[in-house]
N, C-alpha and C positions, 0 to 999 in steps of 0.2 A: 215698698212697691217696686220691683225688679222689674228689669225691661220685658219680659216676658209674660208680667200676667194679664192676666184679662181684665179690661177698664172698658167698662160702660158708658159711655157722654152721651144721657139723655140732653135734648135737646141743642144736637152739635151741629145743627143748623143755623141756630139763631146768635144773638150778638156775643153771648160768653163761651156759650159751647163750641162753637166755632175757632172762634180763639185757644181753646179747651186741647181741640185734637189737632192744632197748627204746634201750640209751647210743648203737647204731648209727642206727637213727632217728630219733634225739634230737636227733643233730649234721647229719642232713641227707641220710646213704645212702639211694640211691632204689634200687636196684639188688642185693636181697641174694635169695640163693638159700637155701634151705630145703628140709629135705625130713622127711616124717615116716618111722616105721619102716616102716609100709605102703605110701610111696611108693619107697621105697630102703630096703633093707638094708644095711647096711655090712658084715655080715660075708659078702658075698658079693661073690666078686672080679670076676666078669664086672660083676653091677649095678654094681658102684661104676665099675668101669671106662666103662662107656658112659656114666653119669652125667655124668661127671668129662672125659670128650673130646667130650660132644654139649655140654654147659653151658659149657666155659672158661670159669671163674671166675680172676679176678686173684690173690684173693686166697684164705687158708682160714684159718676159726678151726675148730681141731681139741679141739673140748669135747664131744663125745661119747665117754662111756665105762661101763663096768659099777660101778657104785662102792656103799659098804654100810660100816657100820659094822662094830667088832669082831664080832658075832655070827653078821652075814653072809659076810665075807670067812672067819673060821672056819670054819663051814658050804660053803661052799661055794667052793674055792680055785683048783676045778679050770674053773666058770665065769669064776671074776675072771680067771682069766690068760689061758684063752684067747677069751675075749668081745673083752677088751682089745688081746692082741696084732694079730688079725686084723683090729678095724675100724682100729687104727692102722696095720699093714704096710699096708694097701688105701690107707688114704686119703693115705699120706705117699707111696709108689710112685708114686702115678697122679698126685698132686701135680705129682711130681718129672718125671715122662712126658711132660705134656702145658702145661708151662713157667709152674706158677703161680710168682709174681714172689715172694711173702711167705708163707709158711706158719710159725701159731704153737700147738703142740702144747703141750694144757695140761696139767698133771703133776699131782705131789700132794708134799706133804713129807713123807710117810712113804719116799719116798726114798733117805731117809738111814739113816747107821747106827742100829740103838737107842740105844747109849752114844754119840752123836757130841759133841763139844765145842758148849756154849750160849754163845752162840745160833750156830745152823747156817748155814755160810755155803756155796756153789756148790762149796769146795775139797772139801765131806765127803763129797762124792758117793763112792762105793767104798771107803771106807777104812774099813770094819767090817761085823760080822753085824748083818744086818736084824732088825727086831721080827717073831716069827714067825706073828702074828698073823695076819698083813696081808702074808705075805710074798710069795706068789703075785701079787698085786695091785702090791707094789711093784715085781719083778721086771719086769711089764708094761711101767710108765711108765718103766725103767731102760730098758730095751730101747727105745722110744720115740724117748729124748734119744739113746742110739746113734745110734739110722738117722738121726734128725738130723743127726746129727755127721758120720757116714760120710755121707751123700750131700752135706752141705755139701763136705766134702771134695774127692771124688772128681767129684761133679758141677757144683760149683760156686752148687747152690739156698742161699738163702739161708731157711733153715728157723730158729729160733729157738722155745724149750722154758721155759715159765713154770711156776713150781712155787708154787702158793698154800699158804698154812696154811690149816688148817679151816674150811673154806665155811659159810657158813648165809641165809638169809635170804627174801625172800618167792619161793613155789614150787617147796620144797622137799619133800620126800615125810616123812610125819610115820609111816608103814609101825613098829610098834614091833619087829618082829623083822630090816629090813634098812638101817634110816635112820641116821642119824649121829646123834651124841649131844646136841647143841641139841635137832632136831627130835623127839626121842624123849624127852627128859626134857619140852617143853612139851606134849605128848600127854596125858603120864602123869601130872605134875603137873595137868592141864586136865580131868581126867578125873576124877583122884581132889577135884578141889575141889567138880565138877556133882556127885557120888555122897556125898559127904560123908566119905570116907577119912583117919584121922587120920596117915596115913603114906605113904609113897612110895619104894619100894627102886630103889636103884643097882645099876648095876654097880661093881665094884671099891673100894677102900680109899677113893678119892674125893682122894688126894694126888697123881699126876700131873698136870703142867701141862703147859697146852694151851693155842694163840694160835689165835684165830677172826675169821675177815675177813669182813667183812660180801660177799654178792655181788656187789653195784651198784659195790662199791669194785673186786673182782676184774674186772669186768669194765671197768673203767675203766681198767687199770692196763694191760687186755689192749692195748683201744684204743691206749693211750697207747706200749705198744712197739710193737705193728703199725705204728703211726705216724714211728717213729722216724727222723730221719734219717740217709741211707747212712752217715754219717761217725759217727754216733752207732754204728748197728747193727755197723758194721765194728769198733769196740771191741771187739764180744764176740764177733764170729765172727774175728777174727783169724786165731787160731792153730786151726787145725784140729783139732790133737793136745787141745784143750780141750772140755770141754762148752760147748755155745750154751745156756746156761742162766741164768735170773733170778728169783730166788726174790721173790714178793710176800706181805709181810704188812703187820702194823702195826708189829711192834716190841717187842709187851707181849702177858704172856701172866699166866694165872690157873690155880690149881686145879679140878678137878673138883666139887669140894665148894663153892670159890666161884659156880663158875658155878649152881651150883644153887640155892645160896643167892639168886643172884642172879635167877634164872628162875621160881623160888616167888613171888618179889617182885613181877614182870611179874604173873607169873597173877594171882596172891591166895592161893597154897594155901599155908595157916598150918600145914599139921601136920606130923609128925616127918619127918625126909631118913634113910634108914635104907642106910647100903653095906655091900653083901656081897661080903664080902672072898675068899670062894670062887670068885666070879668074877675073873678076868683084868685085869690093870689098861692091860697093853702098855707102849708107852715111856713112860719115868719123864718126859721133858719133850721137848715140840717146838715149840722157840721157832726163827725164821729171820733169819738177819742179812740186814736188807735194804738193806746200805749199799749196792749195785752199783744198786736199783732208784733210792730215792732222789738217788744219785749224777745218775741222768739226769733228773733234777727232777721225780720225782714220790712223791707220797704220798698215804696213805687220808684221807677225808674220814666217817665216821660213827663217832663211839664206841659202844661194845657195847652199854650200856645203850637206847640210843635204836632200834638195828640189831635190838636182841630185842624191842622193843614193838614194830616195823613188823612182826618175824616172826611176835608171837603176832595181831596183828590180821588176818593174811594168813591164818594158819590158822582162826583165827574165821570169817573171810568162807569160807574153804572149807567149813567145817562147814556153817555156816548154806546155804552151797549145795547141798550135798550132802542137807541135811533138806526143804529148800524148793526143788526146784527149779523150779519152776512159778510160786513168786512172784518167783525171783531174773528168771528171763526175762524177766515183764511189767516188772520195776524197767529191768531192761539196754534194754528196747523204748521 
C-alpha cells in the first residue's frame, strides 16, 4: 500500500474511521477518499455503485457501520441488521466489481458465541447461540466475514475481516440511550459529579467482563494488516473453506464494576456506583485470543487507564464546544 494510492475510509467519521485517516496521515497517505452521509449514502446501491467505479480506490477500510450499545441494539434490531447488512453487501460487491486490490471489513467481538471458550480465538466463530442482545447486530458482521469468504473464494479478491474488542476513545458519541458503555458511564458519572449526585446507577450486576481497545490502537492494527505482506496475508486466506479473519485486542479484560470504579476515578465522581440488576447484563465475558494478530508482530500500545483520560478530555473539549461555540472558533482561528 504506497503512499500514493487511493484508500477509501468508509465511515471516517465515526470512532475507528476517524482514527483510520488521523494514523493514515500520519504515515504519509496523500491520496484518501472520504465521503460524508450526505455526500454518499451507503445504503443505496446505485450511489455506492457510481462512487465506487467513477473514484477506483486501491484500497477500502470498510468501518462504516450502525453500532449502539445493549439498549440500542435491544431497541431497535431490526435497524442494526439491516443498516448493517446493506452498506456492507454494497460496499464489499462493488469492491469486488471494480478490482479493489485489499479490502478490510471491520467486525465486532460479539461475533461470537455467548458461552464461547475464554479467551475467543477466530475457531469460535459459529460454534454456539449468540447473546440475544445484540443478536441482529451480530448476525450482520457474520454475514459480512461470509461474503468475504465466498468472494475470496470464488473471485479470488483478497478481502480480510478484523474483529476488535470494545472500542472506546477520543470521538466517540457519549448519546446516553444509544453509546456503548465507556462513553455512557463518563457522561453519567460527568454529570452527576457538575449536579452534585451522590450516586450513579448501572446497568446490570456489574460482574461481566469486558476487554476495551483504545481506538488509535484499533486503528493501527487496521493499518498494520492492510499492510501486510502477500506472504503474510496468504497465511490467513489460504484455505478458503476458513474465515479471513483476525481478532484485535489487548489480551486483558476487566469487570463492569472495575471499569467504573475505574472511570469515577478519571472523573472525580466520589459518590455511590449503584447496579440494577433488572437490567440485562449480556455475555458473562468477552475476552479475544489474539495470538494470530500478535503472531504477525504486532501489539496495542496504550493502557486503559491513560486511553480513558485521553477519552474524558475529548469529551470535555466536546462539551465545552458544544457551550461555547463562538469562543471555541475564535481560539481554532
Amino acid at each position: 500500500m504506497n503512499l500514493g494510492a487511493k484508500i477509501y475510509v468508509a465511515g471516517h467519521q465515526g470512532l475507528v474511521g476517524s482514527a483510520l485517516v488521523r494514523q493514515l496521515k500520519a504515515i504519509g497517505h496523500i491520496n484518501l477518499l472520504v465521503r460524508t452521509h450526505q455526500e454518499l449514502d451507503l445504503t443505496n446501491q446505485n450511489e455506492v455503485r457510481e462512487c465506487i467505479a467513477q473514484e477506483r480506490p486501491e484500497y477500502v477500510f470498510l468501518a462504516a457501520a450502525k453500532v449502539g450499545g445493549i439498549l440500542a441494539n435491544s431497541t431497535y434490531p431490526a435497524e442494526f441488521i439491516y443498516q448493517n447488512l446493506v452498506i456492507q453487501t454494497n460496499l464489499i460487491h462493488e469492491a469486488c466489481r471494480t478490482g479493489v486490490k485489499r479490502l478490510l471489513f471491520l467486525g465486532s467481538s460479539c461475533i461470537y458465541p455467548k458461552h464461547a471458550r475464554q479467551p475467543m480465538s477466530e475457531e469460535c466463530l459459529l460454534t454456539g447461540p449468540l447473546e440475544p442482545t445484540n443478536r441482529a447486530y451480530a448476525l450482520a458482521k457474520i454475514s459480512g466475514i461470509e461474503m468475504c469468504r465466498s468472494y475470496n473464494s470464488q473471485y479470488g479478491t483478497r478481502f480480510l475481516a478484523a474483529m476488535p474488542a470494545n472500542l472506546y476513545g477520543p470521538g466517540d458519541h457519549y448519546d446516553l440511550e444509544n453509546s456503548h458503555v465507556i462513553p455512557a458511564l463518563i457522561r453519567k458519572m460527568h454529570e452527576a459529579k457538575l449536579n452534585g449526585a451522590d450516586q450513579v446507577v448501572i446497568w446490570g450486576s456489574g460482574s461481566p467482563r469486558r476487554e476495551f481497545l483504545y481506538s488509535e490502537d484499533a486503528a493501527n492494527a487496521c493499518v498494520f494488516l492492510m499492510k501486510l505482506s502477500d506472504e503474510k496475508l496468504n497465511l490467513i486466506l489460504a484455505n478458503g473453506h476458513s474465515f479471513p479473519i483476525v481478532n484485535i485486542g489487548c489480551g486483558n479484560d476487566l469487570t463492569v464494576r472495575g471499569l467504573a470504579e475505574l472511570i469515577a476515578e478519571v472523573v472525580g465522581f466520589s459518590g455511590r456506583l449503584v447496579f440494577d440488576t433488572s437490567k440485562p447484563d449480556g455475555t458473562p465475558q468477552k475476552l479475544l485470543d489474539i495470538d494470530r494478530l500478535a503472531g504477525l508482530g504486532w501489539e496495542p500500545l496504550t493502557e486503559l487507564r491513560e486511553g480513558l483520560m485521553r477519552t474524558y478530555r475529548d469529551f470535555q473539549e466536546r462539551q465545552l464546544r458544544a457551550e461555547n461555540p463562538k469562543l471555541m472558533s475564535i481560539k481554532a482561528s
